[in-house]
MITOR-116354 format. One record per residue: x, y, z of N, C-alpha, C in turn; residue in one letter. Coordinates in steps of 0.05 Angstrom, whole numbers, plus 5000, padded with zeros to 4 digits. Layout:
residues N
XYZXYZXYZA/...
end
This chain:
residues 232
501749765000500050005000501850255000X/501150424984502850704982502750944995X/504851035014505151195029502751425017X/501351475045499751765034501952055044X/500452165014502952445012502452605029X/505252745042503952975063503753205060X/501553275058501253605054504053765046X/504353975031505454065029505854355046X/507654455055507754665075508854985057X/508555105060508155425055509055625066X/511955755060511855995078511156265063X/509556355078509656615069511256885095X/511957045070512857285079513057525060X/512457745071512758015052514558075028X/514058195011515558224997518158424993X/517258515024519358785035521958555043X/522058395056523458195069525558015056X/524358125027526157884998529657955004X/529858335009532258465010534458405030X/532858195053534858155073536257845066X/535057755045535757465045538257415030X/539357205026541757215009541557294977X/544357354972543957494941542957134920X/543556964925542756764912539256724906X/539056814933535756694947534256914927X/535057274931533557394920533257374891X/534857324873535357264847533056984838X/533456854855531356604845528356714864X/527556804872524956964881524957084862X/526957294860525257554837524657354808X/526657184798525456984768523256864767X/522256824803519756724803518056844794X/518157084812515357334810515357364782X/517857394762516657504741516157314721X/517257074723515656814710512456834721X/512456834738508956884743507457074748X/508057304738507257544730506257514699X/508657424688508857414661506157174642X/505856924666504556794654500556834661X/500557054685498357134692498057314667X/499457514668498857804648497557554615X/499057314611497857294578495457074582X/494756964611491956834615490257104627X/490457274617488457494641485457444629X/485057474605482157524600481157214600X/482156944610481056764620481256774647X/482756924668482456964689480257114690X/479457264683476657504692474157294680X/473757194667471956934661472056814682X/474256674687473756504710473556644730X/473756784740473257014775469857084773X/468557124736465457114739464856924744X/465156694738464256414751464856394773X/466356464793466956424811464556564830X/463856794818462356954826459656854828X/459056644806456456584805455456284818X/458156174832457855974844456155944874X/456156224882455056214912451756194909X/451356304880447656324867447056094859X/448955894848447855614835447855514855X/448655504876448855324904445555424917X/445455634920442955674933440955704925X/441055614890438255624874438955254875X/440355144879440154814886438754744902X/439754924929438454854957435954964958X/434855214951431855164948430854944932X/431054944911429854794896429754424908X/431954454924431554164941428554224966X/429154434976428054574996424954474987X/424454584966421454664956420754314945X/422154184936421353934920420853734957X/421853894970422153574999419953745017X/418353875007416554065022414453875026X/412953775050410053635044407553815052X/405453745030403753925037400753945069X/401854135077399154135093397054365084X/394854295096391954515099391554685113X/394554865118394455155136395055295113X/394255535129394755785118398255895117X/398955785145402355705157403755565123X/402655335111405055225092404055485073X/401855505059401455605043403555925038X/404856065063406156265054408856145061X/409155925069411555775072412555725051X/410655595030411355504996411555734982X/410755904991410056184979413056394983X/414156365004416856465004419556244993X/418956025002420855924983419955944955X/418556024951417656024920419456284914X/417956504916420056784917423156764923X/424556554934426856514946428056464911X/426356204908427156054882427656194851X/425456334846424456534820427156834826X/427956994844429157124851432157094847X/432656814861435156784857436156624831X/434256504817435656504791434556674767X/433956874772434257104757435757224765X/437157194786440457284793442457214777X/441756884782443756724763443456744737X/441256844724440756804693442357084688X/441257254703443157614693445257654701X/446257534716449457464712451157664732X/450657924730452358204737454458084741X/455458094762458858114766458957814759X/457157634760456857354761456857284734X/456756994729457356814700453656884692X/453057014670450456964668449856704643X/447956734643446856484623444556624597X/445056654577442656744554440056484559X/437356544547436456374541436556214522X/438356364494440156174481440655914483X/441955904512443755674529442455474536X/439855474528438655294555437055124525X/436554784530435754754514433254834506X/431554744486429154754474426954694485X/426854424505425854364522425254524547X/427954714555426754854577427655114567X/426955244554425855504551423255594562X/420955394555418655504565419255534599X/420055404612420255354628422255614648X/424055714632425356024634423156224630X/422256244615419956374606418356414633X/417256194643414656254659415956284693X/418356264695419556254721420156694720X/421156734691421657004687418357174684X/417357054677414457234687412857124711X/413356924719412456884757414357104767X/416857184770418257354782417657644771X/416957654743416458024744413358074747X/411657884742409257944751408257884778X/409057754788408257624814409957814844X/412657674839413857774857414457964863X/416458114844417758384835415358554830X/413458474820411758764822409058574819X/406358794828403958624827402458724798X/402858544784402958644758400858444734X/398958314762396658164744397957874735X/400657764748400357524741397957284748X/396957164727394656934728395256764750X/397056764763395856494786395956714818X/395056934805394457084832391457294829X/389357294841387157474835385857554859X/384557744863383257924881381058104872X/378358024891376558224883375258354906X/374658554901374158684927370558674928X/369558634944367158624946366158794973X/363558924955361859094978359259054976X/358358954999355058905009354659215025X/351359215019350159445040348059325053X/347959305074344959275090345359405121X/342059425126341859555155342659895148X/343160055130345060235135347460285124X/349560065128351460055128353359945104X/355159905096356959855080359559585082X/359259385079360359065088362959015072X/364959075074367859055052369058725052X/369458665036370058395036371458275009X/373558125010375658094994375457794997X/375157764968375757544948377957504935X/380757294957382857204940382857004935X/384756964920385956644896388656654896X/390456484905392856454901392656144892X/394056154869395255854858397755804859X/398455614865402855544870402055274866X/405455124858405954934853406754834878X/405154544892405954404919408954374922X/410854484931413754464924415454564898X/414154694892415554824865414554654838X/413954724830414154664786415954334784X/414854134778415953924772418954014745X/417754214735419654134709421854394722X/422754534746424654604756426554454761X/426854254775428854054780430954024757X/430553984722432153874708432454134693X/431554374699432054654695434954674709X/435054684740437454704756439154544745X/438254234746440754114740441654194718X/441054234691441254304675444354574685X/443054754700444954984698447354964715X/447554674736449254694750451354604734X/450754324722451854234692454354374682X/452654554670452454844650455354884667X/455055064685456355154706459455044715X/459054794701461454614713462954574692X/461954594672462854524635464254794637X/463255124644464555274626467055294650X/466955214679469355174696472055094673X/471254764662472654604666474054804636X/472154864619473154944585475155144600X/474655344625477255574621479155354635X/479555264649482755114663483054954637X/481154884610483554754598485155004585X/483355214575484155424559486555574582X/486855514593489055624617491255484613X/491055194618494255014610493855114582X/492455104560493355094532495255314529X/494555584545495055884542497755944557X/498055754580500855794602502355484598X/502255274597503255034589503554864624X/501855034630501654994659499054724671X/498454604693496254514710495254654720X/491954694716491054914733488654704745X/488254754770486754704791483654784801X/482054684810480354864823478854694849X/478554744879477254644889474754474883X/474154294891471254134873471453834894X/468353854903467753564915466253464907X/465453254930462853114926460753244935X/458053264920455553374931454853334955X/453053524966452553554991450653264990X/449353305021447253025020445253095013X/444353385009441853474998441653474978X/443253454956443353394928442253164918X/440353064910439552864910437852864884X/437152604872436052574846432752584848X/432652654872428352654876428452704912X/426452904915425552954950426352744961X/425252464960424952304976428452074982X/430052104963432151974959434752164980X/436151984990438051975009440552005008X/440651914970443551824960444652034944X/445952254940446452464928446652334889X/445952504874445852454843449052414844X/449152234822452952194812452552364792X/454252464787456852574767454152864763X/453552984789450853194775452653404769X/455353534772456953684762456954054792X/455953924813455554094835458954244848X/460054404845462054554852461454544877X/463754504894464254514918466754754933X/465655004937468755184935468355174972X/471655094972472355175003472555415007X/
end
């Protein structure tokens, strides 16, 4: 059986400090810095790619975990789940229209997404601008105001309708996976375009899925190969 390797150890110190060391020592420091100066400056515009993905990794993690959240939800006959499902719902629609528009983050066109789930972009992006983001007459929400008179008097009374999906939209699940996928492909395309560009190995933290990752609510065993980034 083969010795396991031991960590490798690290010193760091300032770069004020290089001047006190021997004339040998400083000479092979400074060849360093500018060998890797040199090989950052001609990967830069795959570095700034990869620093937006990096950026957008903290949004695909927590549009996972709702969407686990909302699929392992069971339903009860309170009023309690009903705004329960109702904020993780807003949690869900919110934060991946984070992830779809990208800002400082990796965004995604609808381009990107197959054929199959476009509609499916589509109606998550108007549950969020009509529903959430503004009250703007989306159809699975209505209100009517009603007024009776008798005795005198004037009786106000409101007629609502809210419709939601028990745990979120069945066809969300292979939407996410779909983008975490996504997510992990355009990782892997810049570290190759990084060795191709520096002649170098480039790295990136990456595990195994959490236990909540899972292929359906009810299952225990996290999905294989679902492409979930793990950053320490």
């Amino acid at each position: 059986m083969g010795k396991t390797e031991e960590p490798k150890e690290y010193v760091v110190f300032p770069e004020e400090a290089i001047k006190y060391l021997p004339e040998e020592w400083k000479k092979h420091l400074y060849a360093l810095k500018e060998e890797g100066q040199g090989v950052l400056e001609a990967a830069d515009d795959n570095l700034k790619i990869l620093n937006r993905l990096a950026h957008a990794f903290p949004t695909m993690a927590s549009l996972r975990y709702i969407q686990h959240r909302l699929a392992s939800t069971k339903f009860e006959p309170t009023m309690e789940w009903v705004l329960e499902n109702d904020m993780l719902t807003l949690a869900f629609v919110t934060t991946y229209v984070r992830l779809i528009d990208g800002g400082i983050g990796s965004g995604v066109s609808r381009g990107a997404l197959p054929a199959e789930l476009c509609s499916v972009h589509d109606n998550i992006i108007e549950l969020r601008n009509k529903r959430y983001a503004h009250n703007a007459g989306h159809d699975s929400i209505t209100g009517n105001l009603e007024i009776g008179f008798e005795d005198g008097k004037f009786d106000i009374g409101v007629n609502f309708n809210m419709g939601f999906h028990v745990g979120g939209a069945l066809e969300w699940e292979p939407l996410v996976v779909f983008l975490d996928n996504l997510m992990f492909s355009r990782l892997h395309a810049q570290l190759t375009k990084l060795k191709q560009k520096t002649g170098r190995e480039w790295t990136f933290p990456s595990g195994p899925p959490p236990k909540w990752v899972s292929s359906g609510p009810d299952s225990t065993t996290p999905a294989e190969d679902d492409g979930l980034i793990v950053v320490a």
